[in-house]
DSSP file (Angstrom, degrees, kcal/mol; ACC not computed):
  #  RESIDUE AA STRUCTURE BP1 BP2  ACC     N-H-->O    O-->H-N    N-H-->O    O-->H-N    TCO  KAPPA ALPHA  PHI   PSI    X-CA   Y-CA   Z-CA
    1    1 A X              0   0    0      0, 0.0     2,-0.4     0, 0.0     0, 0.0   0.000 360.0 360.0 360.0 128.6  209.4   56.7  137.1
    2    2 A X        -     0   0    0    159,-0.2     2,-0.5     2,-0.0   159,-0.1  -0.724 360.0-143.6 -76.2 108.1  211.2   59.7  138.8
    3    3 A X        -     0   0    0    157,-0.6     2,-0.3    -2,-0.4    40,-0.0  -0.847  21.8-173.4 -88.3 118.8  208.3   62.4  140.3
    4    4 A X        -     0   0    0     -2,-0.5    42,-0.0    38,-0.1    -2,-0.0  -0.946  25.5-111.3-116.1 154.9  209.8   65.8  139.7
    5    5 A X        -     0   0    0     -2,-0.3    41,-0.1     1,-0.1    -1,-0.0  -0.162  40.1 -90.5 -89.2 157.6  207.9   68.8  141.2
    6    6 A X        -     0   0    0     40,-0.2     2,-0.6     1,-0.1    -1,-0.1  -0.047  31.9-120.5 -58.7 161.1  206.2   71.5  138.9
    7    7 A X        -     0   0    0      1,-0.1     4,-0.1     2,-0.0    -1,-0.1  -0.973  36.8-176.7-111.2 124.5  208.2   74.5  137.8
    8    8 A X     >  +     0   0    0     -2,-0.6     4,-1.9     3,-0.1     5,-0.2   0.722  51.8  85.0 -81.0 -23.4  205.9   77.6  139.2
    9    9 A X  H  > S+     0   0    0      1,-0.3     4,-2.7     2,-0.2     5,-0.1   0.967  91.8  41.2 -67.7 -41.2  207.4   80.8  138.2
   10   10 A X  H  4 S+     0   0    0      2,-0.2    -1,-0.3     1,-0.1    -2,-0.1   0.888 115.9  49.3 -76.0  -5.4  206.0   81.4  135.0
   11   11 A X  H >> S+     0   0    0     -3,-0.2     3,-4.3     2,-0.2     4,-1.4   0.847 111.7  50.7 -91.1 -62.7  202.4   80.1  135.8
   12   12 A X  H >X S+     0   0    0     -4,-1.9     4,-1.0     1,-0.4     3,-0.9   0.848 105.8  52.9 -12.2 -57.8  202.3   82.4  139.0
   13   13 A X  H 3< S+     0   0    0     -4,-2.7    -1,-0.4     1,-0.3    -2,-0.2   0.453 114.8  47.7 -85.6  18.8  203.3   85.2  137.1
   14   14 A X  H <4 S+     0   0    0     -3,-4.3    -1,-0.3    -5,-0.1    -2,-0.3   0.623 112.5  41.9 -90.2 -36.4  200.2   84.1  134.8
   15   15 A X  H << S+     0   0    0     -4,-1.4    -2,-0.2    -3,-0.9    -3,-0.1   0.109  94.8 122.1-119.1   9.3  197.7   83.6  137.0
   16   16 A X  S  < S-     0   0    0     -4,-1.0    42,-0.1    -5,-0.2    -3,-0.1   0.430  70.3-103.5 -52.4-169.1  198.6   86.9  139.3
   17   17 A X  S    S+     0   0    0     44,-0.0    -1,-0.1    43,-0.0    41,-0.0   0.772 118.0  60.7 -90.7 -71.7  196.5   89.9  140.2
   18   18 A X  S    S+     0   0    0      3,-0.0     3,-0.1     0, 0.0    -5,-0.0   0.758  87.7 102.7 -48.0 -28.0  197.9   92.2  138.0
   19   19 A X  S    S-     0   0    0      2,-0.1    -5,-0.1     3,-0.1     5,-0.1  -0.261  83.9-108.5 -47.3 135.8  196.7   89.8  135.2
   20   20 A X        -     0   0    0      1,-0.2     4,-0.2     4,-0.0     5,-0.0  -0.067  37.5-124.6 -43.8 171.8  193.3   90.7  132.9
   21   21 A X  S >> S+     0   0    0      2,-0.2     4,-2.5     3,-0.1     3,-2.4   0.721 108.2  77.1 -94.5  -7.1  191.1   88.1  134.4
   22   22 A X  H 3>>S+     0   0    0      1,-0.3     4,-1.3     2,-0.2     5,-0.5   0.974  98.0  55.2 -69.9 -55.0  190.6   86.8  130.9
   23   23 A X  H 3>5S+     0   0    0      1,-0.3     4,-1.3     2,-0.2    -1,-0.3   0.811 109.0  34.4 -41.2 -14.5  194.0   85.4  131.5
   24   24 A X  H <>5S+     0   0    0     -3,-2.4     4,-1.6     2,-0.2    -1,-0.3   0.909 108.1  64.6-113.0  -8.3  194.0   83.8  133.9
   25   25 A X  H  X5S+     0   0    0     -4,-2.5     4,-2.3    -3,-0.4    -2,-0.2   0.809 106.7  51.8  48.7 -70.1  190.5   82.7  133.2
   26   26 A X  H  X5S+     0   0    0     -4,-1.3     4,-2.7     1,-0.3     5,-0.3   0.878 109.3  57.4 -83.0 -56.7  192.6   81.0  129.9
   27   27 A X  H  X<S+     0   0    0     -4,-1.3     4,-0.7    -5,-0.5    -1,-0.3   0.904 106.0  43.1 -46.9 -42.4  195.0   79.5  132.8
   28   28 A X  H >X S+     0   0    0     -4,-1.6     4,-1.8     1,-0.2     3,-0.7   0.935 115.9  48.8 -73.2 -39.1  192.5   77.8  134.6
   29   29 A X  H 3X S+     0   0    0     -4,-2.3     4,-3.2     1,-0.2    -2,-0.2   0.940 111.1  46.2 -71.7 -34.7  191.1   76.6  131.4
   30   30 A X  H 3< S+     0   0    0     -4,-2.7    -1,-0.2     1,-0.2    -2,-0.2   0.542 114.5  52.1 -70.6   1.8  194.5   75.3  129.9
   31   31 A X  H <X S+     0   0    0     -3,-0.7     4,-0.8    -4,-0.7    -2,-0.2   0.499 112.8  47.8-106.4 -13.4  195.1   73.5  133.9
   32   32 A X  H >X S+     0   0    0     -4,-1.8     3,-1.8    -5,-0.2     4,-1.0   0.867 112.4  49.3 -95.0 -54.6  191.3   71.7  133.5
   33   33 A X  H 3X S+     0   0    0     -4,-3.2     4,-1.3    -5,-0.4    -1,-0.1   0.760 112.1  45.1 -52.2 -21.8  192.2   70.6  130.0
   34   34 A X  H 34 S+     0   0    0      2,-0.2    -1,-0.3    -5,-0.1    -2,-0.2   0.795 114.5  47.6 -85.6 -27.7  195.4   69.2  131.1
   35   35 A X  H X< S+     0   0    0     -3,-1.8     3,-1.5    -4,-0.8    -2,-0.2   0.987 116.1  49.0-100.7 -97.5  193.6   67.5  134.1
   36   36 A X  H 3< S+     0   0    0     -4,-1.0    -2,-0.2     1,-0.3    -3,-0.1   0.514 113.6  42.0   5.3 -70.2  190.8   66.2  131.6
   37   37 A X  T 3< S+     0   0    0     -4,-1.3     2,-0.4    -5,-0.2    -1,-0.3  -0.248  89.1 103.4 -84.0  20.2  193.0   64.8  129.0
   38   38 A X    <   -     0   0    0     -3,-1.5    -3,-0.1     1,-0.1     3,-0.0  -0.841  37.6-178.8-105.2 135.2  195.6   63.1  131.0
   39   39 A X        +     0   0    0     -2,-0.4     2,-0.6    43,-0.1    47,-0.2   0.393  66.6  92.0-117.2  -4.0  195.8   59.0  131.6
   40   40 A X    >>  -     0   0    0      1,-0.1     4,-4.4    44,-0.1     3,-1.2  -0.751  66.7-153.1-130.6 154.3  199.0   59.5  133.8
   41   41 A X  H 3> S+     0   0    0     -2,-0.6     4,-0.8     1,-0.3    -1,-0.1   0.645  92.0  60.2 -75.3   0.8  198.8   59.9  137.4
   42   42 A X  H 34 S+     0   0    0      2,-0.2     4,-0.3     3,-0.1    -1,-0.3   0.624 107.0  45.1 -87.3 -26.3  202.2   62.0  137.5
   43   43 A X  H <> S+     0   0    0     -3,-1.2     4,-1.2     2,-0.2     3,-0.5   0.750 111.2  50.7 -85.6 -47.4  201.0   64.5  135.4
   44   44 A X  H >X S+     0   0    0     -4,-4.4     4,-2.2     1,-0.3     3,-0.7   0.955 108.7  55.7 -66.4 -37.9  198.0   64.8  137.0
   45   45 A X  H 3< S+     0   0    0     -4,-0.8    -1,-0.3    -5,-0.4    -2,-0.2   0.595 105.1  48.5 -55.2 -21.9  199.6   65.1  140.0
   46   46 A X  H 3> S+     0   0    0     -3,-0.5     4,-1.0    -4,-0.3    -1,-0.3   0.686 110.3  50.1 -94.0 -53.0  201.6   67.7  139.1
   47   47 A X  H <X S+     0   0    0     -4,-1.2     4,-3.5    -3,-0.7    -2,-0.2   0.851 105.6  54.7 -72.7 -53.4  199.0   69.7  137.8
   48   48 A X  H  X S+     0   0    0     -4,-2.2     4,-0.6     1,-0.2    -1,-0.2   0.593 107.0  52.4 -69.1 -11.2  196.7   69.5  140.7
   49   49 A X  H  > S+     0   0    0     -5,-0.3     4,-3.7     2,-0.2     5,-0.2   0.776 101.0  62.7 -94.6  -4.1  199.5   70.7  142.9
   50   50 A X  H  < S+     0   0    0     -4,-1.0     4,-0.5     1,-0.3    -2,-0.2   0.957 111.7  37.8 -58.6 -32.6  199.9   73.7  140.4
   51   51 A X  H  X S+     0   0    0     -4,-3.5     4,-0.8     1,-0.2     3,-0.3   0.803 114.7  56.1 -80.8 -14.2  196.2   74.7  141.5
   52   52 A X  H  < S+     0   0    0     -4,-0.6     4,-0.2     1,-0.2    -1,-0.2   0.808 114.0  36.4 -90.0 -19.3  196.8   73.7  145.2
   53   53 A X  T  X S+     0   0    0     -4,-3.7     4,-2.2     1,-0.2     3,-0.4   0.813 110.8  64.8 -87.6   5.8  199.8   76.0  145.8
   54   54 A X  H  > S+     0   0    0     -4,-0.5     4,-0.7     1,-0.3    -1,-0.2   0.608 110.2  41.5-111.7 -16.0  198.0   78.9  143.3
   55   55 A X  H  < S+     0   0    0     -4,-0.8    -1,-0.3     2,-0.1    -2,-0.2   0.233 114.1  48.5-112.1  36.1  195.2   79.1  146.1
   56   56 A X  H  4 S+     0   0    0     -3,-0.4    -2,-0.2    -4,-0.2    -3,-0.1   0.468 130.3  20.3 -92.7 -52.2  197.5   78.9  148.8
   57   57 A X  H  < S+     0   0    0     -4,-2.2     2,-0.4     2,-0.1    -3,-0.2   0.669 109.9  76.1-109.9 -23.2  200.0   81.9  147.1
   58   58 A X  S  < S-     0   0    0     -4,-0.7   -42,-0.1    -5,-0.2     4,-0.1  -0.849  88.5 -83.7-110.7 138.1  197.7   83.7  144.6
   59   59 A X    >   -     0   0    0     -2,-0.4     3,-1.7     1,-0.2     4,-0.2   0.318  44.2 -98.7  -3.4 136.7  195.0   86.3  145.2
   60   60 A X  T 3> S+     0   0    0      1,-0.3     4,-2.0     2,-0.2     5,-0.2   0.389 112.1  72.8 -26.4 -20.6  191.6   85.5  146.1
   61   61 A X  H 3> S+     0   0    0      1,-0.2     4,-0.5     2,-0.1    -1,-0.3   0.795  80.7  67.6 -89.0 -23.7  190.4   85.9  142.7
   62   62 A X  H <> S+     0   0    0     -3,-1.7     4,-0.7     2,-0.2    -2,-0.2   0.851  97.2  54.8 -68.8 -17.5  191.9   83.0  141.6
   63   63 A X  H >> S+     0   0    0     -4,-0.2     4,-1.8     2,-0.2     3,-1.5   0.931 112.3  48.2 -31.7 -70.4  189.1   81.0  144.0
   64   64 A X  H 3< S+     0   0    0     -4,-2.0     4,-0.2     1,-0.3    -1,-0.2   0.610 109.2  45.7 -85.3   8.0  186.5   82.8  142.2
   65   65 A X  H 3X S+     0   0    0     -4,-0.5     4,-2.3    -5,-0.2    -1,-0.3   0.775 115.3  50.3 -94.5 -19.6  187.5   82.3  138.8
   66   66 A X  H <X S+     0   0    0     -3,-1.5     4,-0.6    -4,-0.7    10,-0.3   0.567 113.8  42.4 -91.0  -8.9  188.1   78.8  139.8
   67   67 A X  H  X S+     0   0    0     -4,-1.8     4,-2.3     2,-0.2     5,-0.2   0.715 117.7  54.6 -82.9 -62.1  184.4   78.6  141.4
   68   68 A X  H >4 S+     0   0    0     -5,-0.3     3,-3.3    -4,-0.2     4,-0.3   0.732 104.6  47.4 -30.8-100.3  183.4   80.7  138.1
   69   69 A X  H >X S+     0   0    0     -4,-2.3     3,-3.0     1,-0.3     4,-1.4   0.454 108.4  55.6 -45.5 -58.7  184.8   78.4  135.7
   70   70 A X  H 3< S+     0   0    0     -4,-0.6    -1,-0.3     1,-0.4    -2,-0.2   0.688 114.4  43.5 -19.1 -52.6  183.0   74.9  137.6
   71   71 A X  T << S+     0   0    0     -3,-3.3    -1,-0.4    -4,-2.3    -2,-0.2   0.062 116.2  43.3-102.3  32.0  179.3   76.6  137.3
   72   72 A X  T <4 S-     0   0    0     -3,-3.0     2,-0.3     1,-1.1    -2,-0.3   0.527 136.8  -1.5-128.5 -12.1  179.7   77.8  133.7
   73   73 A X  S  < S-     0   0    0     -4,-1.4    -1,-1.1     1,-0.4     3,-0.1  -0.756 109.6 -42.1-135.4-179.3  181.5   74.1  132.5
   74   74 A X        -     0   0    0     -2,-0.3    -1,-0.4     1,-0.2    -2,-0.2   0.234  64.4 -94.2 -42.1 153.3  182.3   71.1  134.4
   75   75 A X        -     0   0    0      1,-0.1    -1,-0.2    -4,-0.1     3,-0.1  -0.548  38.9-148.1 -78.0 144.0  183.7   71.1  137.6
   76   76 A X  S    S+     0   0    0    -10,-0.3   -40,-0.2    -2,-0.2    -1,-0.1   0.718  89.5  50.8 -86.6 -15.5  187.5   70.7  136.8
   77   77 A X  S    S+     0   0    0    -42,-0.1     2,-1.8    24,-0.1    25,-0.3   0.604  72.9 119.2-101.2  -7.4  188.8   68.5  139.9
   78   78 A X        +     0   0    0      1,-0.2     3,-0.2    23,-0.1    20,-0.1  -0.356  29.9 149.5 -55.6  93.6  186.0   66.1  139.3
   79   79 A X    >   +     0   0    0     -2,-1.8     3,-1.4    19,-0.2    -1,-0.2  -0.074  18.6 126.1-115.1  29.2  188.6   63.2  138.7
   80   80 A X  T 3  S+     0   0    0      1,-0.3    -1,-0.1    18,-0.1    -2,-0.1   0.534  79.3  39.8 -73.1  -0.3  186.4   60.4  140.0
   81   81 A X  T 3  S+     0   0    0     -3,-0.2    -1,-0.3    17,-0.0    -2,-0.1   0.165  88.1 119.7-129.3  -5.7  186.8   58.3  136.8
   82   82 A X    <   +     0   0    0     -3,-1.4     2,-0.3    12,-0.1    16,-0.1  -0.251  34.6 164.0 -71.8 168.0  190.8   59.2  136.3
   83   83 A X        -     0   0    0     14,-0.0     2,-1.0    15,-0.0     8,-0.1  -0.830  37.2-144.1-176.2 129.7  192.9   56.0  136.4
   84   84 A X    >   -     0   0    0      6,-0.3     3,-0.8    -2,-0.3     2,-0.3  -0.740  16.8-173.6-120.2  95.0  196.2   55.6  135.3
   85   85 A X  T 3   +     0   0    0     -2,-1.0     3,-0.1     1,-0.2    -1,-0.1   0.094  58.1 103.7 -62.4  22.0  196.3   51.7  133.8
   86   86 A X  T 3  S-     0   0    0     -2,-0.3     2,-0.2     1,-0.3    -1,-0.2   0.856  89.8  -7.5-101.2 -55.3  200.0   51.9  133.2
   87   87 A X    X>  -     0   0    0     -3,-0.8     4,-1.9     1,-0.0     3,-0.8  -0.950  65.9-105.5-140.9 142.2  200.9   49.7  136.1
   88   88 A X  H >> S+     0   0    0      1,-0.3     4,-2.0    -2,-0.2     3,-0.6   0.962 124.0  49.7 -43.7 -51.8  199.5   48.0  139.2
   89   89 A X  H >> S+     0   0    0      1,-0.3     4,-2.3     2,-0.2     3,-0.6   0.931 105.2  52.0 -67.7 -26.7  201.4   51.0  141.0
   90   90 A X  H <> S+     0   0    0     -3,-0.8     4,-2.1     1,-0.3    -6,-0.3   0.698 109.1  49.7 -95.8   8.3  200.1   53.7  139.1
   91   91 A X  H << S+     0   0    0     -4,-1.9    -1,-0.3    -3,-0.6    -2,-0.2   0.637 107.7  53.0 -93.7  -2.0  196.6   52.4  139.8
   92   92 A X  H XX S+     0   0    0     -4,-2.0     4,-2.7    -3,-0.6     3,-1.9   0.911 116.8  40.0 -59.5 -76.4  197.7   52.3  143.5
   93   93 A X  H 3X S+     0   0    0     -4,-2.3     4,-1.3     1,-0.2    -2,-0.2   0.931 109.0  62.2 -37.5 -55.9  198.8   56.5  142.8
   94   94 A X  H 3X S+     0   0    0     -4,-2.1     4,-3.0     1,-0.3    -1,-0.2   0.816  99.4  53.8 -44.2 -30.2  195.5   57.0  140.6
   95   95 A X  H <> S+     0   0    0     -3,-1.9     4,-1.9     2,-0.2    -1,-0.3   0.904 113.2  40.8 -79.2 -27.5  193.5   56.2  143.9
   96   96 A X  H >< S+     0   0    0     -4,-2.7     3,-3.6     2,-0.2     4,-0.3   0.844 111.1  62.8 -67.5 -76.6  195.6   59.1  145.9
   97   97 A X  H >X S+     0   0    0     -4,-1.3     4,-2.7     1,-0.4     3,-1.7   0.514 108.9  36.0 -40.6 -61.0  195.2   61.3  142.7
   98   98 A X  H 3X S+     0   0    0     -4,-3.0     4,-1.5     1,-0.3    -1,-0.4   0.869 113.6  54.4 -62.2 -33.4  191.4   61.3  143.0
   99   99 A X  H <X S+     0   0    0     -3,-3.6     4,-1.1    -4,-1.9    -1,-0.3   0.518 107.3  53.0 -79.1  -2.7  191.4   61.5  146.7
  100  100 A X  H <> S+     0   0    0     -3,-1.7     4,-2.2    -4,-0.3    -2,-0.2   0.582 110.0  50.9 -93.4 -54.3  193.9   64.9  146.3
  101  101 A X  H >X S+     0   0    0     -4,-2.7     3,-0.8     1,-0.2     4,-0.8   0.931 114.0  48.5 -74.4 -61.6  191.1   66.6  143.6
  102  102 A X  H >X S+     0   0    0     -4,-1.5     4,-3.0     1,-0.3     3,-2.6   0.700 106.3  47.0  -9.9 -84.1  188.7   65.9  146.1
  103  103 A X  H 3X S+     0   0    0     -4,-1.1     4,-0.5     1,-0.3     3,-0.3   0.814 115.7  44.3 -12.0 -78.2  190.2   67.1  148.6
  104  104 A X  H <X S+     0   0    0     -4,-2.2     4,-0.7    -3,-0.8    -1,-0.3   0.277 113.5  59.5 -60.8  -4.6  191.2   70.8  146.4
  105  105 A X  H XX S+     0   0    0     -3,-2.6     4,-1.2    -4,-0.8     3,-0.9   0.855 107.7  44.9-103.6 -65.1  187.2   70.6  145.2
  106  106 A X  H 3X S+     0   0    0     -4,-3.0     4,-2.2    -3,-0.3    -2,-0.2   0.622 107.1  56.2 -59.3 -40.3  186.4   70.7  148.8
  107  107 A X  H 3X S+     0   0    0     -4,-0.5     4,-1.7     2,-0.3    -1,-0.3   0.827 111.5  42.0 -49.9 -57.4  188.6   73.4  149.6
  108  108 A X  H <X S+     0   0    0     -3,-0.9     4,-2.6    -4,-0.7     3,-0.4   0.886 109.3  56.5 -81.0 -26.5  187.2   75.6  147.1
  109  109 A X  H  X S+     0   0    0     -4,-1.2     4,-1.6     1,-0.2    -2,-0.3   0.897 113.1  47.9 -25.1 -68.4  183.4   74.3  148.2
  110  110 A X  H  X>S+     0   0    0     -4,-2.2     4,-3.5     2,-0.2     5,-0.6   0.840 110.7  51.1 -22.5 -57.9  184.9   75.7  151.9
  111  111 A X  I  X>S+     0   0    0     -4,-1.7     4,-2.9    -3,-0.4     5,-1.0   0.959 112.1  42.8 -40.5 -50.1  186.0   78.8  150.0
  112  112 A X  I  <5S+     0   0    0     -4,-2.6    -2,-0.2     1,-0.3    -1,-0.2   0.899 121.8  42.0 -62.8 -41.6  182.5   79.4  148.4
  113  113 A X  I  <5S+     0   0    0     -4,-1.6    -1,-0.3     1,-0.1    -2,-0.2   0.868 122.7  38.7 -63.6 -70.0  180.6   78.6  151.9
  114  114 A X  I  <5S-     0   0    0     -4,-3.5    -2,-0.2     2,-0.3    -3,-0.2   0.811  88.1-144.1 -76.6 -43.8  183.2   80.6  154.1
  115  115 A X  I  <<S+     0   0    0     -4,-2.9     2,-0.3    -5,-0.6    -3,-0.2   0.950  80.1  62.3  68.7  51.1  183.8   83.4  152.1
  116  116 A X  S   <S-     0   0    0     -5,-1.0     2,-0.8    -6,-0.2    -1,-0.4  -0.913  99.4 -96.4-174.4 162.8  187.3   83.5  153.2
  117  117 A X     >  -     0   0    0     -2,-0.3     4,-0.9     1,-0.2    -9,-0.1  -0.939  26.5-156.1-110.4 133.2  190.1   80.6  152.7
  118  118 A X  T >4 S+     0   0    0     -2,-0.8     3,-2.2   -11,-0.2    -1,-0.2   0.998  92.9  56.2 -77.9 -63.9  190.0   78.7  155.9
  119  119 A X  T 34 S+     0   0    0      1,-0.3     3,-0.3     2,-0.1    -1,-0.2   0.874 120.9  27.8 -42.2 -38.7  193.9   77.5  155.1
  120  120 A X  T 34 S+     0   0    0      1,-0.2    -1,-0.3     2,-0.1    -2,-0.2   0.702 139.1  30.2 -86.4  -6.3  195.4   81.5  154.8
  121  121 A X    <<  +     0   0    0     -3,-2.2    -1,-0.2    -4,-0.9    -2,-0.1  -0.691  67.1 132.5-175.4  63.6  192.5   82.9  157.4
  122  122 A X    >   +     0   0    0     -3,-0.3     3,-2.3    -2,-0.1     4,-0.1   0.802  66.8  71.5 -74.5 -50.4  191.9   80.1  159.6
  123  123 A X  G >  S+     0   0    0      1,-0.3     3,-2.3    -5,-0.2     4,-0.3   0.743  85.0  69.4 -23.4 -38.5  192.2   83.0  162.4
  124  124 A X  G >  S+     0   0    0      1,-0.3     3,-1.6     2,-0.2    -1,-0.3   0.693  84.0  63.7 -85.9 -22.7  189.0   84.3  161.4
  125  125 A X  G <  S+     0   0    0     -3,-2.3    -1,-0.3     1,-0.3    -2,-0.1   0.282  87.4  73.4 -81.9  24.5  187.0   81.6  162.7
  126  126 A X  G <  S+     0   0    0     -3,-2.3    -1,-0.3     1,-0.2    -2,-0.2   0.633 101.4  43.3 -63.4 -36.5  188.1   82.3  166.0
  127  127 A X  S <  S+     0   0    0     -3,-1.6    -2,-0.2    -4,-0.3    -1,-0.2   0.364  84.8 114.0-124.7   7.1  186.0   85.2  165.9
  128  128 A X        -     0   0    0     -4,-0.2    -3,-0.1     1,-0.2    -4,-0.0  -0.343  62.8-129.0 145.3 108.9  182.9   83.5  164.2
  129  129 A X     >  -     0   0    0      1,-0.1     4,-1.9    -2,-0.1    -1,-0.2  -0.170  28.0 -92.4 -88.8-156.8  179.7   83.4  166.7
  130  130 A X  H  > S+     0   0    0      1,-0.2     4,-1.3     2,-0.2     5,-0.3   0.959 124.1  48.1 -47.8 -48.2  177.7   80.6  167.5
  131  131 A X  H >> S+     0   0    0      1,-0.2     4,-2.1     2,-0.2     3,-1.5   0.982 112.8  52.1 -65.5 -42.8  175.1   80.7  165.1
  132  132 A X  H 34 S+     0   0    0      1,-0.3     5,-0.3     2,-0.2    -1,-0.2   0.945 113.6  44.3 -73.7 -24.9  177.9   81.3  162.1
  133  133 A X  H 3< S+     0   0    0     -4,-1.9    -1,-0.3     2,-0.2     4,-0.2   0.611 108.4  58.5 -65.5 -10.4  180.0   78.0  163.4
  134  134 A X  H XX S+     0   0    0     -3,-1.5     4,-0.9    -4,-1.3     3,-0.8   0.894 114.6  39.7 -88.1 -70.6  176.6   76.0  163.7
  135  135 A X  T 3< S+     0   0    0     -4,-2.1    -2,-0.2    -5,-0.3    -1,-0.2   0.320 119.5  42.5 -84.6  21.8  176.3   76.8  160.0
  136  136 A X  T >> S+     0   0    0     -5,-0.1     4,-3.6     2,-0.1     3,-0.9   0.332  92.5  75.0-102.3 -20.7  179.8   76.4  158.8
  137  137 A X  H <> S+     0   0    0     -3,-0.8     4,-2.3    -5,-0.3    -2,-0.2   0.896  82.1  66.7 -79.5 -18.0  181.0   73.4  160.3
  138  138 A X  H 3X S+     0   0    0     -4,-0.9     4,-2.5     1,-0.2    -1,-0.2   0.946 109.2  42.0 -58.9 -32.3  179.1   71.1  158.1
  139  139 A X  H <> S+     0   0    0     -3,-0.9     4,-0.6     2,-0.3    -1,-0.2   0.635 117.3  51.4 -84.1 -28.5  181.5   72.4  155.1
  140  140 A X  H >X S+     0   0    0     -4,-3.6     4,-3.0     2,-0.1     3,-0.6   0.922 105.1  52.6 -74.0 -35.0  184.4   72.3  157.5
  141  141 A X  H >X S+     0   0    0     -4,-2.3     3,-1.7    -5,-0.3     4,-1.0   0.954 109.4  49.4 -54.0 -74.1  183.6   68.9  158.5
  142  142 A X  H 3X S+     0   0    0     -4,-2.5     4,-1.0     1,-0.3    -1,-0.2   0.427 106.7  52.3 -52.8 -23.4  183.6   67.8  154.9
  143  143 A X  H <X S+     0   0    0     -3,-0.6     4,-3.3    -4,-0.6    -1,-0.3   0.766 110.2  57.8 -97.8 -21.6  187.1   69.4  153.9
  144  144 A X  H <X S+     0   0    0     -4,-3.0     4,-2.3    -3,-1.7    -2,-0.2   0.787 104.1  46.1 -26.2 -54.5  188.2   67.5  157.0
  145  145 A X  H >< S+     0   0    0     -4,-1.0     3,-0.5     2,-0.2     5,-0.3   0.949 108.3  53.5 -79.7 -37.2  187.2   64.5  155.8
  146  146 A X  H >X S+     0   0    0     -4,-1.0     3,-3.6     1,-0.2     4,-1.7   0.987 112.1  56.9 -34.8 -74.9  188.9   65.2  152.2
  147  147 A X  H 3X S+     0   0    0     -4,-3.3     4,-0.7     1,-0.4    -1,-0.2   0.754 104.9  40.2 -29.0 -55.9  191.8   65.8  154.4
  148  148 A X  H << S+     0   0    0     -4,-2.3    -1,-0.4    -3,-0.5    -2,-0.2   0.043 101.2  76.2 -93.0  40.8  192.0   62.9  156.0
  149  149 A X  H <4 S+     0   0    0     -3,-3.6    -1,-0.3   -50,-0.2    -2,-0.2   0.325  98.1  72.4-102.0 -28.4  191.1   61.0  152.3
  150  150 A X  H  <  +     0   0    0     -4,-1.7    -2,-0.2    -5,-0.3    -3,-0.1   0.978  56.1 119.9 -50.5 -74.2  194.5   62.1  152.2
  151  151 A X     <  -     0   0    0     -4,-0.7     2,-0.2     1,-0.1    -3,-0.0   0.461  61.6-115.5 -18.1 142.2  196.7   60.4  154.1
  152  152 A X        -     0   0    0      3,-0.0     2,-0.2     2,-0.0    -1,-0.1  -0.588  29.3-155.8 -72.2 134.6  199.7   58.7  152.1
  153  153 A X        -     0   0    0     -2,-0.2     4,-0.0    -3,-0.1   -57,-0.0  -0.613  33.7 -97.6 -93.5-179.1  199.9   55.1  152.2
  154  154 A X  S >> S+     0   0    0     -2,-0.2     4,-1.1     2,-0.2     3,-0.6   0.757 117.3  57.3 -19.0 -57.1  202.8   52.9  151.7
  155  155 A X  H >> S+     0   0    0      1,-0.3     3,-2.6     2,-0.2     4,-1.0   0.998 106.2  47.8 -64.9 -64.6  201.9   52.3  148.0
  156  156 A X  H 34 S+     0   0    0      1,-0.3     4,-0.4     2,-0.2    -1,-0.3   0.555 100.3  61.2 -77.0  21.5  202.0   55.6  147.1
  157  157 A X  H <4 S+     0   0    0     -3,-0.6    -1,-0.3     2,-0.1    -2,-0.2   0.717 106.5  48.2 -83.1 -30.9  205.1   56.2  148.7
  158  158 A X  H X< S+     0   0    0     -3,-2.6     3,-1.4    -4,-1.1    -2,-0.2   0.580  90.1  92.7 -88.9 -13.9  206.9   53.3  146.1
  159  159 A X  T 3< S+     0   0    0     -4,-1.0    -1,-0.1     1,-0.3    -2,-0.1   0.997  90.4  42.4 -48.4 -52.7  204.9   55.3  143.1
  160  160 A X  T 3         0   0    0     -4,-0.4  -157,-0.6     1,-0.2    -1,-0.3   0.350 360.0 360.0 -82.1  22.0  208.0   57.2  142.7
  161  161 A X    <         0   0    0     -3,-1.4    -1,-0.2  -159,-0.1  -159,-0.2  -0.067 360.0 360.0 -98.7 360.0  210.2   54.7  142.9
């Protein structure tokens, strides 16, 4: 199977500022259902990078709509039971996939904690005095470790293959 990257413009321009929030509200909710209802790890994959680059590139309200939606239904990145049975490789992929929502769970956990997104406004905890870095770093520490939950292996370098 051939991994081709997500097409962004028309969800961007969905999930934007200028947007009501019940839209994009209704975006998040049509990106959990697709995350939810998926058995293949390319798809999820795909979908989980729509939400990682749409809190990298879109407004701060998308965070908190995406913190919203978690405490009023299910947290959406909770993938700890996906598993893509397809192939020996794509249960090799399945294992990055969950370690990837994590990750983006963590992020926004970081968000909620920081009140700032550490990846666009890392600067700002330059300026952070003792007492506030005493009581942030446990939530940095943890999106650290998500990070390094990361790392690519070998196998999932042959997924797309």
């Amino acid at each position: 199977m051939v991994f081709s990257p997500p097409v962004f413009t028309a969800i961007f321009a969905a999930i934007s500022a200028a947007r009501p929030r019940a839209d994009v509200a209704y975006c998040i909710y049509a990106l959990a259902r697709r995350l939810s209802r998926t058995h293949n790890w390319a798809v999820a994959l795909k979908t989980l990078i729509v939400i990682h680059r749409a809190l990298r590139e879109v407004d701060p309200t998308f965070h908190e709509e995406v913190i919203n939606y978690g405490r009023s239904r299910r947290h959406m990145l909770n993938m700890s039971h996906f598993r893509d049975d397809s192939s020996p490789t794509a249960w090799d992929c399945s294992a990055w996939v969950r370690n990837y929502a994590s990750f983006l769970e963590e992020r926004l956990e970081c968000f909620r904690v920081l009140k700032y997104d550490i990846e666009m406004e890392g600067h700002r905890t330059k300026d952070l005095d003792t007492a506030e870095v005493v009581e942030h770093l446990p939530a940095l520490q943890q999106l650290l470790f998500r990070v390094l939950g990361c790392q690519v292996s070998t196998q999932f370098l042959l997924c797309s293959t």
